[in-house]
C-alpha positions as semicolon CSV with decimal commas, in nm:
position;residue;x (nm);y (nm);z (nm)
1;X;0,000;0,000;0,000
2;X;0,298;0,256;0,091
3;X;0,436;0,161;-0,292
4;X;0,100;0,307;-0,431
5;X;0,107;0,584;-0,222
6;X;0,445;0,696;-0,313
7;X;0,357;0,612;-0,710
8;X;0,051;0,773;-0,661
9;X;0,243;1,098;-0,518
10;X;0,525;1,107;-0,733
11;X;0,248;1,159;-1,022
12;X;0,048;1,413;-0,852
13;X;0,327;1,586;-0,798
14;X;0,420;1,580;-1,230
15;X;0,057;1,686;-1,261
16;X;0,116;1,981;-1,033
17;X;0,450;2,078;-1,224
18;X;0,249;2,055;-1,544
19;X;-0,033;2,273;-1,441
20;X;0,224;2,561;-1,267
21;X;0,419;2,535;-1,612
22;X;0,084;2,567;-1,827
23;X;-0,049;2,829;-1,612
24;X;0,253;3,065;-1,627
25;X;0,313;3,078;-1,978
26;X;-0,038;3,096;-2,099
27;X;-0,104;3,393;-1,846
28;X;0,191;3,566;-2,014
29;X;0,055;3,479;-2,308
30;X;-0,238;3,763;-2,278
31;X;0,002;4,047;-2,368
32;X;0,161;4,302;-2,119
33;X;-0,023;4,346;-1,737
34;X;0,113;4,701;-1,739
35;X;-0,088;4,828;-2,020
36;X;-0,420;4,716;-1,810
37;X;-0,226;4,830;-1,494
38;X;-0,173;5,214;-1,639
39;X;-0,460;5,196;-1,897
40;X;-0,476;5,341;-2,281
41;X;-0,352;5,704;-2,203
42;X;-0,005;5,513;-2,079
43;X;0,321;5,605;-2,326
44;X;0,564;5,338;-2,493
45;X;0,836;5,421;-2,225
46;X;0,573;5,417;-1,882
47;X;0,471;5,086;-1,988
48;X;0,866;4,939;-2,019
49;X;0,921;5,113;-1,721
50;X;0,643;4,926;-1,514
51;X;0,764;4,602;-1,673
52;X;1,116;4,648;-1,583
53;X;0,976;4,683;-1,217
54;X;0,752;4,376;-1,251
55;X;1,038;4,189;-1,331
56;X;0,892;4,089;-1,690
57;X;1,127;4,259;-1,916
58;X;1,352;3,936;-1,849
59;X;1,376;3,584;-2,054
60;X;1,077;3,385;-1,984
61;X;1,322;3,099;-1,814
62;X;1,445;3,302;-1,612
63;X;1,139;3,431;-1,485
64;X;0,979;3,104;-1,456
65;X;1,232;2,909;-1,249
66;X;1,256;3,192;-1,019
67;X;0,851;3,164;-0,996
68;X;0,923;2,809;-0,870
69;X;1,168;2,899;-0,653
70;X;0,933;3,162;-0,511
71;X;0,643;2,852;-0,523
72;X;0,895;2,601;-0,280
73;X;0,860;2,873;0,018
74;X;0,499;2,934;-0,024
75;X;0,505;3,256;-0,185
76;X;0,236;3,295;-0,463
77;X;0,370;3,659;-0,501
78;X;0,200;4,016;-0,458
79;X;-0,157;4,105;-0,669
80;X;-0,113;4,378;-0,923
81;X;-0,501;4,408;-0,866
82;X;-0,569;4,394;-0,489
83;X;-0,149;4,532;-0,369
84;X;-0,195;4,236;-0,120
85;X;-0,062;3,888;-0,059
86;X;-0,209;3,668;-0,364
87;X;-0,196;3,394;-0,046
88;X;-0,358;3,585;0,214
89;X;-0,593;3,663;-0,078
90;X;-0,678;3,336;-0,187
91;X;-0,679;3,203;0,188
92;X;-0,932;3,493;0,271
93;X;-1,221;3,318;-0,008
94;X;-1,108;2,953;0,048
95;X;-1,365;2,912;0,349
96;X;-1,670;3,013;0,111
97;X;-1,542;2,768;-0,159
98;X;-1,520;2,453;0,080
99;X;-1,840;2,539;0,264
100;X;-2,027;2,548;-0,045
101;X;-1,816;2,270;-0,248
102;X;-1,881;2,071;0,122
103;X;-2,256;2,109;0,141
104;X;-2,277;2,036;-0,215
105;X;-2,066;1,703;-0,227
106;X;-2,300;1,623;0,040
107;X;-2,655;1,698;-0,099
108;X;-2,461;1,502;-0,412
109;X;-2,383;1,210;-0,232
110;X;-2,668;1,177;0,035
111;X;-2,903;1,184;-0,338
112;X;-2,713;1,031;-0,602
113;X;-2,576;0,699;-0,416
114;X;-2,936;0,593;-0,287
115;X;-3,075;0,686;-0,594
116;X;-2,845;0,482;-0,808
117;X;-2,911;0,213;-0,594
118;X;-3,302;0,206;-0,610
119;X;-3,295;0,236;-1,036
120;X;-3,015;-0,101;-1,017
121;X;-3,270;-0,292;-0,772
122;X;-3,558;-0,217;-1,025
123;X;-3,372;-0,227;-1,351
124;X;-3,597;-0,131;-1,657
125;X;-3,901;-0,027;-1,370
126;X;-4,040;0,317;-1,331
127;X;-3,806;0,376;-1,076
128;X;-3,481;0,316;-1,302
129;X;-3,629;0,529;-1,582
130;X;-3,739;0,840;-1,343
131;X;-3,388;0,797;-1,195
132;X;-3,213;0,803;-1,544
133;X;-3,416;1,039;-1,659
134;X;-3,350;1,263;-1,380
135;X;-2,942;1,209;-1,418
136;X;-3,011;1,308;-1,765
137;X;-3,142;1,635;-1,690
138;X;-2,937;1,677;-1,469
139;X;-2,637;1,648;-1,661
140;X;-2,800;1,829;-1,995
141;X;-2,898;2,169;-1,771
142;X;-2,707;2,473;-1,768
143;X;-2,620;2,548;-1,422
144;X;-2,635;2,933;-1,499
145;X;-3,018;2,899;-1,604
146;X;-3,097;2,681;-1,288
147;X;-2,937;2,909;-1,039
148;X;-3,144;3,189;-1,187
149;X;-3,479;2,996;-1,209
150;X;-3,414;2,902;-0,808
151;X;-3,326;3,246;-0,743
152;X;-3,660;3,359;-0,915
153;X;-3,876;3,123;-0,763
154;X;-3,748;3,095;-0,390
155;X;-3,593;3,464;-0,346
156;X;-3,822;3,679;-0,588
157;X;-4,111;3,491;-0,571
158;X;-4,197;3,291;-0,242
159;X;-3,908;3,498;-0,065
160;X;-3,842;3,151;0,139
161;X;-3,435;3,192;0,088
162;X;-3,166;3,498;-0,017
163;X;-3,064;3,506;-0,360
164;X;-2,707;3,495;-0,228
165;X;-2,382;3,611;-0,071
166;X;-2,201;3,420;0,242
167;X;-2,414;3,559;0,536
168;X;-2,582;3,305;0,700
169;X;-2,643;2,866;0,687
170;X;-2,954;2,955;0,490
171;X;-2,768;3,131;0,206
172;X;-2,570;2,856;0,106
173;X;-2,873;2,635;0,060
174;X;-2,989;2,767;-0,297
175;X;-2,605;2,750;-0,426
176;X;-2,557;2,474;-0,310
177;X;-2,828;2,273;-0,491
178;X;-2,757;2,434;-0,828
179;X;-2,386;2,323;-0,786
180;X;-2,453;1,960;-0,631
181;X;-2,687;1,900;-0,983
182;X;-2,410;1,767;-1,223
183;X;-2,220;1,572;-0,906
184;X;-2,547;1,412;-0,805
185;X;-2,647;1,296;-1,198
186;X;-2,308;1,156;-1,223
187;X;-2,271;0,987;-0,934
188;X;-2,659;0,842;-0,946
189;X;-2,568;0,695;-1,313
190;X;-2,213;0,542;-1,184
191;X;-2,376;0,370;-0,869
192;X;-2,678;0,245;-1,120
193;X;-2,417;0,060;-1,359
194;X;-2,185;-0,079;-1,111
195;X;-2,470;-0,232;-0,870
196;X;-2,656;-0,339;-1,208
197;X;-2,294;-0,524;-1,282
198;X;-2,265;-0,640;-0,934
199;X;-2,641;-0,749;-0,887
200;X;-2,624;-1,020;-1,143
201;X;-2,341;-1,193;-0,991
202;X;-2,304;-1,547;-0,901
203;X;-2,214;-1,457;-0,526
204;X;-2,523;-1,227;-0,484
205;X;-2,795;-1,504;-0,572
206;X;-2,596;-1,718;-0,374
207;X;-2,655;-1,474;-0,085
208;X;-3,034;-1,434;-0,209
209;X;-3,051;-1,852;-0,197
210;X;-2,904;-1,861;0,165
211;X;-3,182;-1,608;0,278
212;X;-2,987;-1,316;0,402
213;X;-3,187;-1,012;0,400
214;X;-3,282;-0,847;0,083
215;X;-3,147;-0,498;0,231
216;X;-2,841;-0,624;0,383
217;X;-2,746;-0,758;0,023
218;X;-2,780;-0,451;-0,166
219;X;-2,606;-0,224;0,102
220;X;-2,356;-0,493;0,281
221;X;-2,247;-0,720;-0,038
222;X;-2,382;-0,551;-0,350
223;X;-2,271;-0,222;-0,268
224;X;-1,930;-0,254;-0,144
225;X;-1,837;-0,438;-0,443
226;X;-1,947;-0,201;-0,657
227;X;-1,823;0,138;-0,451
228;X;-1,470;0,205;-0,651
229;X;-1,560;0,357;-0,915
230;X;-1,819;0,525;-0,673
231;X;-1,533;0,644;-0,455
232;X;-1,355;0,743;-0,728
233;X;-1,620;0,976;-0,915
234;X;-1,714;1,120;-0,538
235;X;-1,361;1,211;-0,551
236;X;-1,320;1,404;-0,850
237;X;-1,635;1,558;-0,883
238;X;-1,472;1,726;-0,499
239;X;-1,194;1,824;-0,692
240;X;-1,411;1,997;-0,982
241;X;-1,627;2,155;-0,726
242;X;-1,369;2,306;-0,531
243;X;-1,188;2,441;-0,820
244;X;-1,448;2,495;-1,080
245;X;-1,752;2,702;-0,908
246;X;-1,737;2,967;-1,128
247;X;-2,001;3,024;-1,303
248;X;-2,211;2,913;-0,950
249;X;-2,043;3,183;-0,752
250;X;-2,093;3,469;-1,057
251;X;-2,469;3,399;-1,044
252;X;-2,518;3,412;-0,687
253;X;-2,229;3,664;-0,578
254;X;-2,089;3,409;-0,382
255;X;-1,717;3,545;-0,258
256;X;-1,554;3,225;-0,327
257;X;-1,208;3,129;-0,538
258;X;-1,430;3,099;-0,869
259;X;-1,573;3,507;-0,792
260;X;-1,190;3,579;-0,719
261;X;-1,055;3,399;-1,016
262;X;-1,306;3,591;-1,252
263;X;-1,224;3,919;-1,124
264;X;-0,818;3,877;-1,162
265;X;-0,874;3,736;-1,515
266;X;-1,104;4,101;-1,620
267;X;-0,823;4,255;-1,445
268;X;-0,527;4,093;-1,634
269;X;-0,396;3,992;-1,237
270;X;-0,172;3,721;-1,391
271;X;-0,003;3,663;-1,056
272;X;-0,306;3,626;-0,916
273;X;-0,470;3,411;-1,200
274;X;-0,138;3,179;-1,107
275;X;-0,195;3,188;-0,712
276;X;-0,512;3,035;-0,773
277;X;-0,440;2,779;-1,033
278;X;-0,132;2,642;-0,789
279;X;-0,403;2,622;-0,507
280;X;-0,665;2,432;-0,680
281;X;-0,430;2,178;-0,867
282;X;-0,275;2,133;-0,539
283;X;-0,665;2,056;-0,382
284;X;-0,756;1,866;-0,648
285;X;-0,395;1,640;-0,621
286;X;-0,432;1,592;-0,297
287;X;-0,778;1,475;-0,284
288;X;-0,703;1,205;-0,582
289;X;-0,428;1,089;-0,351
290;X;-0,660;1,063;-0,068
291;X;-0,931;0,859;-0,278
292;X;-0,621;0,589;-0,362
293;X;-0,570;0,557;-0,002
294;X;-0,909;0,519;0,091
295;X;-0,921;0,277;-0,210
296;X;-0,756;-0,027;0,032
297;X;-0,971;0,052;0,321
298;X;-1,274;-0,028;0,117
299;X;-1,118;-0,298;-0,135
300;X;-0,858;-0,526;0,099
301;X;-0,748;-0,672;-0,238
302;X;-0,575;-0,318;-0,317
303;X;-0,377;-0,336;-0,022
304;X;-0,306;-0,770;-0,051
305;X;-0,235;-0,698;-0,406
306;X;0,032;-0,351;-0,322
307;X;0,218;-0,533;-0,037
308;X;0,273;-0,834;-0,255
C-alpha cells in the first residue's frame, strides 16, 4: 500500500508541475499586465518602465524558475489588482469555496448513491427510468439557467431563501443545490451501472438462496463491491467543485475562489490568475491521492495486491 502511495504521489506531484508550467506561460501569453495596470492614455516608455519593475522585461526561463523557486517557500507573489498577498488573498475566499463545495458534495452524495441504488434494484421499472431520466437532466442543464430559475422562484417569488452572498447557513442552501446537480447525476448513473454489474453476480444469488436479507445484500455485499468507481467519481467531482464554481459563484455573488478567479482574469492579475491555479491543482492532487488511499480501506485486495 505505501508503494502506491508513493507512485501515486510522485504523479500528482508531475501533474502539479504541469499545471504551474501551463499556467505561467499561458497567463503571459495575454500580452503586457502594465498596459491594463496604467490603462490606454499610458506612453511606450511608462509601460517598459512598469515592466522592468515587474520583473517581466527578463527571458521567460528566467522568470519562470525563479517563480518556482518563489512557489517552494509558499510565496504565490504580490496582486497587481488587490497590492496584497495573492496567499492571504486566496486564503481569505477559500472558506466560502469549501463550505459550499462541502454542502454540495453532500446533498450530491446523500441523493445520487441511494438513488443509483433504487434504479439497479428495479432495472428497466419506473423507478430506473425516473432515476435516469432525472441524471439526464441533470447532466443536460445549464447550471447558470438553474441558479437563476431558483433564485426567481425561492428569493423573488416565495421569498423563502436569499438570492445569495455568504451571510448566514440559509444562504448557502440555494447554491448549493444548483452546484450539487451535475455531481449528483453523475454519481446516481455510476452507482446504477456498477450495482446493475454487481447485482447479477453469481455470489449475490448465492446470498439471495441462503436467505440473508434483501437490504443487507444490496447495502452490505452488493454495494461494497461495486463502490470504486463510486469512490472514485465522489472524488473528482470534490476536486471539480472546489476548483471549478465559477459560473455558481458569478450567479449568486458568492465570494468564493471561482468570484476571485473571474475578477483577476477582467483585471489581467496574472499573478493572481497563477496563485489560484497552484491552489486548486494542489486541492484537487491531494484529494485524488486521498481517494487511492481510501481505495484499500474499502477494497482489501488493493492493499493484498500492493504489499505483494
Amino acid at each position: 500500500m505505501l508503494r502506491v502511495v508513493l507512485g501515486r504521489t510522485v504523479s500528482g506531484l508531475v501533474t502539479l508541475l504541469l499545471a504551474i508550467t501551463i499556467a505561467f506561460f499561458l497567463a503571459r501569453g495575454t500580452g503586457s499586465p502594465a498596459e491594463q495596470i496604467l490603462g490606454d492614455g499610458a506612453t511606450p516608455q511608462q509601460i517598459a518602465d512598469l515592466e522592468r519593475h515587474l520583473g517581466l522585461d527578463r527571458p521567460l526561463l528566467v522568470q519562470y524558475v525563479d517563480y518556482l523557486g518563489h512557489l517552494v517557500t509558499f510565496d504565490l507573489g504580490d496582486s497587481l489588482r488587490y497590492h496584497a498577498s495573492n496567499l492571504d488573498l486566496i486564503t481569505s475566499r477559500m472558506p466560502a469555496s469549501f463550505t459550499l463545495a462541502l454542502v454540495a458534495m453532500l446533498i450530491a452524495v446523500v441523493v445520487g448513491i441511494p438513488l443509483g441504488i433504487l434504479a439497479a434494484r428495479h432495472e428497466g421499472g419506473l423507478i430506473d427510468r425516473i432515476a435516469s431520466g432525472g441524471a439526464l437532466l441533470g447532466q443536460s442543464m445549464p447550471l447558470f439557467w438553474l441558479g437563476l430559475m431558483l433564485i426567481l422562484i425561492f428569493s423573488v417569488e416565495l421569498g423563502w431563501l436569499p438570492a445569495g452572498q455568504f451571510n448566514s447557513p440559509s444562504s448557502v442552501i440555494l447554491p448549493a443545490l444548483t452546484l450539487s446537480t451535475l455531481p449528483t447525476a453523475q454519481i446516481a448513473r455510476l452507482t446504477r451501472s456498477s450495482m446493475g454489474e454487481v447485482l447479477g453476480a453469481g455470489f449475490i444469488t448465492a446470498a439471495e438462496a441462503r436467505g440473508i436479507a434483501r437490504w443487507r445484500i444490496t447495502l452490505v455485499h452488493a454495494f461494497r463491491s461495486a463502490s470504486l468507481p463510486v469512490v472514485t467519481v465522489v472524488g473528482l467531482q470534490a476536486g471539480m467543485l472546489l476548483s471549478g464554481a465559477v459560473t455558481v459563484e458569478y450567479v449568486f455573488g458568492w465570494p468564493g475562489l471561482g468570484t476571485l478567479a473571474l475578477q483577476a482574469v477582467q483585471a489581467r492579475d496574472f499573478t493572481l490568475v497563477q496563485g489560484i491555479v497552484v491552489v486548486g491543482a494542489t486541492i484537487f492532487v491531494l484529494i485524488n491521492l486521498a481517494v487511492d488511499v481510501l481505495y484499500g480501506l474499502v477494497d482489501p485486495r488493493i492493499r493484498e495486491g500492493a504489499s505483494a
